[in-house]
Every structure is written in structure tokens, then in C-alpha cells.
N, C-alpha and C positions, 0 to 999 in steps of 0.2 A: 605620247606627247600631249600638252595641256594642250586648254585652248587660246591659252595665256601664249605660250612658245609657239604657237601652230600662226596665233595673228603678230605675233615678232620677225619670225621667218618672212612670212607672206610681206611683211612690210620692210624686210630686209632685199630680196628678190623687187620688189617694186622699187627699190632705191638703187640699183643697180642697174637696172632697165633704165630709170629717167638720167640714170649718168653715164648711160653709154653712148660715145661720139655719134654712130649711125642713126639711135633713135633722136636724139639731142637734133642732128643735122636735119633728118624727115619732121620732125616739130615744125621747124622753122623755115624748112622750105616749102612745106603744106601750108603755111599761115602767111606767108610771103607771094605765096601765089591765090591767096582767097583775099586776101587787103589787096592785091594789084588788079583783081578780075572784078573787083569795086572799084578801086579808082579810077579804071579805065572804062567803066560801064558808061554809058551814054545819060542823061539828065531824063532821058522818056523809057530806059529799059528799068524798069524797076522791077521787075521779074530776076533778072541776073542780079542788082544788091541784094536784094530780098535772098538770094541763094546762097551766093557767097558768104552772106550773113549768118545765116543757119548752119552753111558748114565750118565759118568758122566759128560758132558754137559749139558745135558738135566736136570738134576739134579741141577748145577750153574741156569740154566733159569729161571727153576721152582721156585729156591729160591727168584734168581734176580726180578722175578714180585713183589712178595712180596716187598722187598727190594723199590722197586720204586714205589709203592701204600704207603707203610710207607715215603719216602720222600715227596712224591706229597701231603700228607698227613700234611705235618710236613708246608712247604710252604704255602698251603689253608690257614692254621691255623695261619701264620704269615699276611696274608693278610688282613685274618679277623680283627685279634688284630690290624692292623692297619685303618682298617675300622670303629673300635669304638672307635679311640680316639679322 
């Protein structure tokens, strides 16, 4: 396997992950509860936004790898197609 097909796979695998209902549903109920544990923070806890903020950072990141193995992915797979014709 190239390394061409090896980052098509990897980026096909990563697109099936961001569209499966379960991981799709933990997305959004992990990001649903780090915006509510901000808006319900108090005006003088600024330790908890501060937190919630960071994870849901951390949370964009996590998603964004994905996101960019499913593009790198999407590319490989144009390269290839252009490779066999």
C-alpha cells in the first residue's frame, strides 16, 4: 500500500467515525455541557469559564484531527484518481 492509499484509508476511517450517530451524539452532548457549565458559572468564578473554555477547546481539536485526516484523506484520493488516468 502507498502512502498515497494508506492517507485515503486513514481519511476514509475518519469520515465514518465523524458520521456515526454515537460519536456525532458525544460531540454534542460534551459541548452542550462545557457552554452550559459557562453560562451557569457565576460573574466572580472565573476559574470554571476559564475551564469549560479550554475544554471546549480541547474538544474543537479533538474534533478538528479528525476533520483534517478526512481532508488529507479526500486529497490522497484526488491524487490517486489522477494517477490512473
Amino acid at each position: 500500500m502507498t502512502d498515497l492509499e494508506a492517507e485515503r484509508d486513514r481519511g476514509q476511517r475518519a469520515a465514518a467515525i465523524l458520521r456515526d450517530p454515537i460519536v456525532e451524539q458525544a460531540f454534542d452532548e460534551i459541548r452542550k455541557s462545557y457552554v452550559s457549565a459557562w453560562e451557569q458559572s457565576s460573574a466572580s468564578d472565573t476559574d470554571e469559564r476559564e475551564q469549560a473554555y479550554y475544554l471546549l477547546k480541547a474538544l474543537q481539536s479533538f474534533r478538528g484531527h479528525f476533520e483534517s485526516a478526512v481532508q488529507t484523506g479526500k486529497m490522497a484520493s484526488q491524487q490517486l484518481d489522477g494517477l490512473h488516468k
